[in-house]
N, C-alpha and C positions, 0 to 999 in steps of 0.2 A: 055209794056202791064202790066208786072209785078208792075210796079213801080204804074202805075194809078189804079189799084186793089186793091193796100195798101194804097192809098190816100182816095180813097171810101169808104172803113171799117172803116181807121180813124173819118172820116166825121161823119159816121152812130155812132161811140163808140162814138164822141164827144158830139153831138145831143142827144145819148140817156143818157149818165152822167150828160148833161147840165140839161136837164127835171128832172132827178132825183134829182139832186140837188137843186134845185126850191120846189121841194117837199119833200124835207128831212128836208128842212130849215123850211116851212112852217108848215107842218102836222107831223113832226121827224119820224125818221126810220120807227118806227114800225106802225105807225100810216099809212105808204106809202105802197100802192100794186103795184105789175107788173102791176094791168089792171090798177090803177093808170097813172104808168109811163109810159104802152104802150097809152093812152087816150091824155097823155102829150107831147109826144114825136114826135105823130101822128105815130106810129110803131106798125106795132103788136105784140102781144105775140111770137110770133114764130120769129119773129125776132131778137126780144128780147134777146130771148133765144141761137140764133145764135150768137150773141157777149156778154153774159156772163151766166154761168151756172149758176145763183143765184142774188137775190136780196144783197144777203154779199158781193159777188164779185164786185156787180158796186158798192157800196160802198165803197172797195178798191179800184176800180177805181178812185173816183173820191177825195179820199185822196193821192192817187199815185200823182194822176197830180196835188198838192198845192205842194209838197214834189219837184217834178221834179222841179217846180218852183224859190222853194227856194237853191236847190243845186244848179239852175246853175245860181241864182244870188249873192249864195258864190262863188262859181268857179270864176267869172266877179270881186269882189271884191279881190280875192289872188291871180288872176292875177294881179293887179294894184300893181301900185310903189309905198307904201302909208308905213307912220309909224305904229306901233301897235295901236297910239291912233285913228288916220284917221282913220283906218282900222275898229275897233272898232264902229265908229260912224256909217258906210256902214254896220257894220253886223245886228245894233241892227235898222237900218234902211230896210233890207232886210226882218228881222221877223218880221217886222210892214206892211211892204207892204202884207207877207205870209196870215196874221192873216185878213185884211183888203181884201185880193181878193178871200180868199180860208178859209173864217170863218167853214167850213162846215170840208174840214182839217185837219185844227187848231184844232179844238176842239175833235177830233174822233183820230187825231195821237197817241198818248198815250195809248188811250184804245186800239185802234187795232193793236200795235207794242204787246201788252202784253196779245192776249188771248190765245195766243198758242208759245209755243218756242222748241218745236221738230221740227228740220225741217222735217222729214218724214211725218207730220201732218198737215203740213201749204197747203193752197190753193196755185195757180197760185198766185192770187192778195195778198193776205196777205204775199208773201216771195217777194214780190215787195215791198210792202210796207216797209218791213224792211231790204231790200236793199238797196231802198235808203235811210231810218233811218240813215244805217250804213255809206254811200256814207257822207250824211251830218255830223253825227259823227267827222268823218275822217278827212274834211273843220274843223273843229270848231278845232278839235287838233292839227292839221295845225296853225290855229290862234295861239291858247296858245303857243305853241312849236315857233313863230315868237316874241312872247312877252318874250320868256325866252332867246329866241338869243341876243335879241335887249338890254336887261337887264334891263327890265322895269317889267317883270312878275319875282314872285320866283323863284328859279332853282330848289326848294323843290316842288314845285306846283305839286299834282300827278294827269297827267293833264287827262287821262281818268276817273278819278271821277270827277274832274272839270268839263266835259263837260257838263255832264247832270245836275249838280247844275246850269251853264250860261244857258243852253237850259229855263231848271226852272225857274229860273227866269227872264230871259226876258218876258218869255208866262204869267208867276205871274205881272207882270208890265205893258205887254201892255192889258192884260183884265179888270186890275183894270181900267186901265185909261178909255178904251175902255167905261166900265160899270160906272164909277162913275165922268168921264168927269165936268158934271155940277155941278156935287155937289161941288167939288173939289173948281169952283170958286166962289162959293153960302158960303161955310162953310170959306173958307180957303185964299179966293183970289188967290189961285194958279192957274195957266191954265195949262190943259191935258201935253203942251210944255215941262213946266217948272217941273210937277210932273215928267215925265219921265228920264227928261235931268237930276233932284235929283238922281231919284231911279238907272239910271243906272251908273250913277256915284257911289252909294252905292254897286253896285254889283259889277262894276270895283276891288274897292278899295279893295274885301278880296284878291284878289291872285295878286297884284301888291307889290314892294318889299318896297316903301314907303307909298304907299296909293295914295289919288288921293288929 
C-alpha cells in the first residue's frame, strides 16, 4: 500500500515539474506563477503546495532530476570496461545528452549550487541539488583518478580543481555549438560534429601527460 502511495506523489511531483518546466522555458522563472503552473499542470494551488513549499523548491526540483540523470549515466559509463580515452568520449557524450534533455538544468545548475553554501540555510531541494552536484563531482574524479592509473593523465594533475575546469568546459563547448551550430558551417565549414570532437580534444590535452 505503502509502495503505491509513493508511486502516486511521484506521478503528481512529476506532472507538476513537467508544467513548470514548459513554462520556465517558455515565460523564465520569474515571469512563471503558481496559478501559472497550477492552470498548466491542471492542479490546484493547494496541491501544489502539498508537494513543494515554494515556486524555488520545484525549481530545484526540476534541476534535481537533469543532475539525477547525468549521475547515473556516469555511474553506467565507470561501470564499463573501457580505456580512459573510451571513457572519455561516453562522459562528454553523457553532458550532451544532460544539456539536450534537461536544457532547463543545464543552465540553472551553477546558479543554484552557488546561492547559498551554509548548510544550515539550504532548503530541502537546494541540499539535493548539491548532493548530487557533489555525487557527480565524485564520478568525474573517479575519471581523472582512472586516467592517472592508466598513465595517460599527469600524476601532478590536482584533480579536484580539474573537475570543475572539465565540468566548465564541456558546458562552454556544447552551448557554443548548441547556439552557433550554423554559423559554424556558414562561416567556417565546420559541422557542430567536428567543432566538438576539436574542442574536446583541446580540453582533453591540458591534463594528459603527452597531449592528445
Amino acid at each position: 500500500m505503502e509502495d503505491r502511495k509513493t508511486a502516486v506523489e511521484t506521478l503528481h511531483r512529476e506532472r507538476i515539474m513537467d508544467a513548470s518546466e514548459r513554462l520556465f522555458l517558455e515565460k523564465g522563472f520569474q515571469g512563471t506563477t503558481i496559478a501559472d503552473i497550477s492552470e498548466a499542470a491542471d492542479y490546484s494551488r493547494r496541491t501544489i503546495y502539498a508537494y513543494f513549499e515554494s515556486k524555488d523548491e520545484i525549481l530545484c526540483g526540476v534541476v534535481a532530476r537533469g543532475l539525477r540523470m547525468l549521475r547515473d549515466e556516469l555511474r553506467a559509463v565507470l561501470g564499463e570496461k573501457l580505456t580512459f580515452f573510451e571513457m572519455y568520449g561516453k562522459v562528454c557524450a553523457a553532458m550532451r545528452a544532460y544539456q539536450e534533455r534537461h536544457p532547463l538544468s543545464a543552465s540553472h545548475v551553477n546558479a543554484a549550487q552557488a546561492e547559498k553554501l551554509a548548510g544550515d540555510e539550504l532548503t530541502n531541494g537546494q541540499r539535493t541539488v548539491l548532493e548530487l552536484g557533489s555525487e557527480i563531482n565524485e564520478l568525474l574524479e573517479q575519471f581523472l583518478r582512472k586516467g592517472i592509473a592508466e598513465g595517460v593523465v599527469r600524476k601532478s594533475l590536482p584533480v579536484r580543481l580539474a573537475v570543475p575546469v572539465l565540468w566548465a568546459g564541456m558546458t562552454s563547448l556544447l552551448s557554443l555549438a548548441a547556439a552557433k551550430g550554423a554559423y559554424f558551417v556558414r562561416a567556417f565549414g565546420v559541422s557542430e560534429e567536428e567543432f566538438l570532437k576539436y574542442g574536446f580534444e583541446q580540453l582533453l590535452g591540458g591534463i594528459l601527460e603527452t597531449g592528445v
